[in-house]
C-alpha positions in Angstrom: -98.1 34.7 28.7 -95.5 32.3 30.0 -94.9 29.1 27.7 -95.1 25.9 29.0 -92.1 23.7 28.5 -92.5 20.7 25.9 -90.1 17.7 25.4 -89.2 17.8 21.6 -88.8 15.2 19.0 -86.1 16.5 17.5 -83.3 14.6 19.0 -79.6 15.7 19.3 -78.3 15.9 16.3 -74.4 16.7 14.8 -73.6 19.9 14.4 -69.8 20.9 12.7 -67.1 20.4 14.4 -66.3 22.7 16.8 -62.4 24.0 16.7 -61.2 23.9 20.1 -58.3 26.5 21.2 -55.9 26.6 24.3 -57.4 29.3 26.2 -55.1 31.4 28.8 -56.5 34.4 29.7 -54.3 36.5 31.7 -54.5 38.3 34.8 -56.2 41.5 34.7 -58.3 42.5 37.6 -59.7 45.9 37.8 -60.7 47.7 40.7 -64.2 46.1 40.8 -63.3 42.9 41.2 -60.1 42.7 43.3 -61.5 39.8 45.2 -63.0 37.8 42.6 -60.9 34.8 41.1 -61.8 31.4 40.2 -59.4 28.8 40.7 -58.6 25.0 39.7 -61.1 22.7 42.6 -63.1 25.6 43.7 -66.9 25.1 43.3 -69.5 27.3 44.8 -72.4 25.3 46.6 -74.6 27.6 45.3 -73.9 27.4 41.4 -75.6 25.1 39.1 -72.2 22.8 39.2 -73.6 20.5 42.6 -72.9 17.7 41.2 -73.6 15.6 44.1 -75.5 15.1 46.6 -72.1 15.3 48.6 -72.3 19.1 47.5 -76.0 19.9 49.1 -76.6 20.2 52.8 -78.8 17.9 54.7 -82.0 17.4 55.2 -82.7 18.4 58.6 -83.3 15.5 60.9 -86.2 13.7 61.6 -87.1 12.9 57.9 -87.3 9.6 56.5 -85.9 10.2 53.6 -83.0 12.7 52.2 -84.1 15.4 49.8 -82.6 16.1 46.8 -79.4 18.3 45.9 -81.7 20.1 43.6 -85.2 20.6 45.4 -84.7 24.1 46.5 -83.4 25.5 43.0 -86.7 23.4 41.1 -89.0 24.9 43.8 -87.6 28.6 42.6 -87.8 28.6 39.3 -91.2 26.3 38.9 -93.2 28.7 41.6 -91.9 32.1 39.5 -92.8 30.4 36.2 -89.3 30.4 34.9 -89.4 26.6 34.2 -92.3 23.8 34.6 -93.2 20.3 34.0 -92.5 18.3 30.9 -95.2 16.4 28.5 -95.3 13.4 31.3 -96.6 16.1 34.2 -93.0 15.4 36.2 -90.0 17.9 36.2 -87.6 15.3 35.2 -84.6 16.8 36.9 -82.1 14.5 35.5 -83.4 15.1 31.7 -81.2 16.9 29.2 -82.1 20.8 28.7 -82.6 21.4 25.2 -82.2 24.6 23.6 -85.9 24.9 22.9 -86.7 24.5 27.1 -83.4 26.8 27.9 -84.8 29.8 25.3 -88.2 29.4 27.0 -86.8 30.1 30.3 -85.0 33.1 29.8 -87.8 34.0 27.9 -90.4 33.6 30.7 -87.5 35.4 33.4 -87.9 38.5 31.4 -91.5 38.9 30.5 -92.7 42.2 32.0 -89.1 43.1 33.0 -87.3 44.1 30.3 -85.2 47.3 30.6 -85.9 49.5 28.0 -82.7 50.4 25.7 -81.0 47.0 26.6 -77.9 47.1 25.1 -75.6 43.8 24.1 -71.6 44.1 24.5 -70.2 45.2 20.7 -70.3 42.5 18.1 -72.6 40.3 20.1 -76.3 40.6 19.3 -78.5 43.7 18.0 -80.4 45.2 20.7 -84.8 45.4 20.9 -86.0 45.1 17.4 -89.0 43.4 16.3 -87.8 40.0 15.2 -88.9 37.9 12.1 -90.7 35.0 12.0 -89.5 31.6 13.8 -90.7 30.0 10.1 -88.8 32.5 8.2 -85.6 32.4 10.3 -84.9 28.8 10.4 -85.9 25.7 8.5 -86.7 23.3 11.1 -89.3 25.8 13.0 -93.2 25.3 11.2 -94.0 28.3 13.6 -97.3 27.1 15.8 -94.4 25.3 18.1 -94.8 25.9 22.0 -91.5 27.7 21.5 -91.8 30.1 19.1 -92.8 33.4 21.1 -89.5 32.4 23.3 -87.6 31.6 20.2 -88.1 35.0 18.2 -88.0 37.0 21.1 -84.3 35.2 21.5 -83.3 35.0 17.9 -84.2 38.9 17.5 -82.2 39.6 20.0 -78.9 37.9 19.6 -79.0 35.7 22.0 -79.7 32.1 20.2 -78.6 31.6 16.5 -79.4 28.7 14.0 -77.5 25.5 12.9 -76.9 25.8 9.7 -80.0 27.5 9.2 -81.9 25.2 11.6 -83.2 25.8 15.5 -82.4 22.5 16.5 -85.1 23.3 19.5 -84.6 18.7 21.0 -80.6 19.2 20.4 -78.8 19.7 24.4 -77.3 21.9 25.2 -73.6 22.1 26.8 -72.4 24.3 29.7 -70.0 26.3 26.9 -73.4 27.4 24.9 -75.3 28.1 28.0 -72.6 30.5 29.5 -72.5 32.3 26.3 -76.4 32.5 26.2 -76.5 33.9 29.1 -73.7 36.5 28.5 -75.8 37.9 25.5 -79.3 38.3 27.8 -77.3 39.7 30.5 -78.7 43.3 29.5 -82.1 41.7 29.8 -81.9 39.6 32.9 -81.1 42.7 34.7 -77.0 41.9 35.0 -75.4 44.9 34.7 -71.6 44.4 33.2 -70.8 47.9 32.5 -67.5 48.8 32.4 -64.1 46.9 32.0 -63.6 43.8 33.8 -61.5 40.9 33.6 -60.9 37.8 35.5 -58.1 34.7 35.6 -59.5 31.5 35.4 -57.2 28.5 34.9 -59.4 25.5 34.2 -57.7 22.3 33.9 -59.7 21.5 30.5 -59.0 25.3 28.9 -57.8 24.0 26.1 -61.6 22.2 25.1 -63.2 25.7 25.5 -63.9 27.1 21.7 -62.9 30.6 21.6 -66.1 32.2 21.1 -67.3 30.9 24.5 -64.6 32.4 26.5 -66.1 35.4 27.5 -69.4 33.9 28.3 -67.5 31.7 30.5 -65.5 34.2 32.2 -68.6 36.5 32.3 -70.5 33.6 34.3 -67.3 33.1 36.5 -67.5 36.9 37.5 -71.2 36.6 38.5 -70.6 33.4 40.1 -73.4 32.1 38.2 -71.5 28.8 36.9 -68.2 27.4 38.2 -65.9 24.7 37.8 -66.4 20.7 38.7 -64.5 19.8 41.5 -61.5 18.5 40.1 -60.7 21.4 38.6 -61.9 21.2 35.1 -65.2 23.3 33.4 -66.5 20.6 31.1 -67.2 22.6 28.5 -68.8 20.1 25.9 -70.6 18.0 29.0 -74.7 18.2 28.4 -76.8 20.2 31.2 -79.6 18.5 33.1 -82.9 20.7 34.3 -81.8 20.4 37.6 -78.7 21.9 36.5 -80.5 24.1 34.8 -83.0 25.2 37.9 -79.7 26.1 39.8 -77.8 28.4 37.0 -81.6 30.4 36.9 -82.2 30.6 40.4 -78.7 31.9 40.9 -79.4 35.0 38.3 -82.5 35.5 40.1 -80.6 35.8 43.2 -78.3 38.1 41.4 -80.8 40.3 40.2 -83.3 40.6 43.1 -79.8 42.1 44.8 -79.6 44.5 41.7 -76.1 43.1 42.0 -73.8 45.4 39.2 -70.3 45.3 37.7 
């Protein structure tokens, strides 16, 4: 059964500080992706970075009033299931994704569809596995949350990991985490990365990506599932919104109904 989406209480909170690193990662494109680079000020319409409305086409003419950058990529994802309304019956487009909502998604894009012997990239995440308890994993979760199947289906498989022993399920989430989220359920959203591949990206803010989230980046950069802002810069640390959101998942289901490998 998918699980319906829930604001949280549980507010952002603090986590430790996070050491940031100058990131340069150099130029090494193998033969499967000779054409792929992203570069400072390019965007891609498509991605969940429209951050304008400047960045969507048109409405067609004749309507009285312009739709919204975001309409297409919340009418994918709500009529698969993928993501729904929140506790006031709306989407709430410009609301923060929590991690809580961002779990559940992923969680409700794989049910049914999960390839047996998913494997995670070394070092990452075990793979399958039956997890623990929510309850017995991390402090915060009672465990009769709208969540928790999401949640220990996530946690069991690498792909979300406590705050200092805490979920954190109302805390945002950033664009840095989400890339690396979805770099550990690649096996499982049907985004094949076998092989070696590399890519240059040179980011004007590369020095405000934390290490551990470069290759979730770069991984997303190769997939063309999240690019840069228009002037140039990632934003690593800058919150998501749903609508966001909507468009990072409706561009992996666009990926994945193309069987599209690496």
């Amino acid at each position: 059964m998918k699980t319906r989406e829930k604001t949280s209480g549980c507010g952002r909170t603090g986590g430790a500080a996070i050491r940031c690193m100058a990131v340069f990662l150099t130029t090494i494109l193998l033969t499967a992706f000779p054409f792929l680079s992203v570069r400072a000020g390019e965007t891609d319409g498509a991605s969940a970075e429209i951050l304008s409305a400047a960045a969507a086409e048109a409405p067609a003419g004749g309507k009285e009033q312009a739709a919204e950058w975001y309409d297409e990529y919340v009418d994918y994802v709500t009529s698969r299931g993928w993501m729904g309304d929140t506790e006031d019956g709306t989407f709430g487009p410009e609301e923060p994704m929590t991690r809580a909502m961002f779990v559940t998604a992923l969680y409700n894009m794989v049910q049914g569809e999960i390839p047996e012997n998913a494997e995670i990239s070394e070092g990452e995440a075990e793979a399958d596995g039956e997890a623990a308890a929510a309850e017995e994993m991390f402090g915060d979760v009672a465990g009769d949350e709208w969540f928790v199947p999401a949640l220990e289906w996530a946690a069991g498989r690498g792909i979300v990991s406590g705050i200092d022993g805490n979920f954190c399920p109302g805390r945002t989430i950033d664009r840095e985490l989400m890339a690396v989220m979805i770099r550990r359920a690649a096996p499982y959203l049907e985004i094949s990365s076998e092989g070696d591949w590399s890519i240059s990206i040179d980011y004007t803010d590369l020095e405000e990506i934390s290490e551990w989230a470069v290759d979730g980046i770069a991984f997303c950069a190769v997939f063309d599932i999240m690019a840069g802002d228009p002037d140039g810069s990632f934003a690593p640390k800058r919150d998501i919104t749903r609508a966001e959101s909507a468009a990072v998942l409706q561009r992996i289901g666009v990926l994945r109904d193309g069987k599209i490998d690496a």
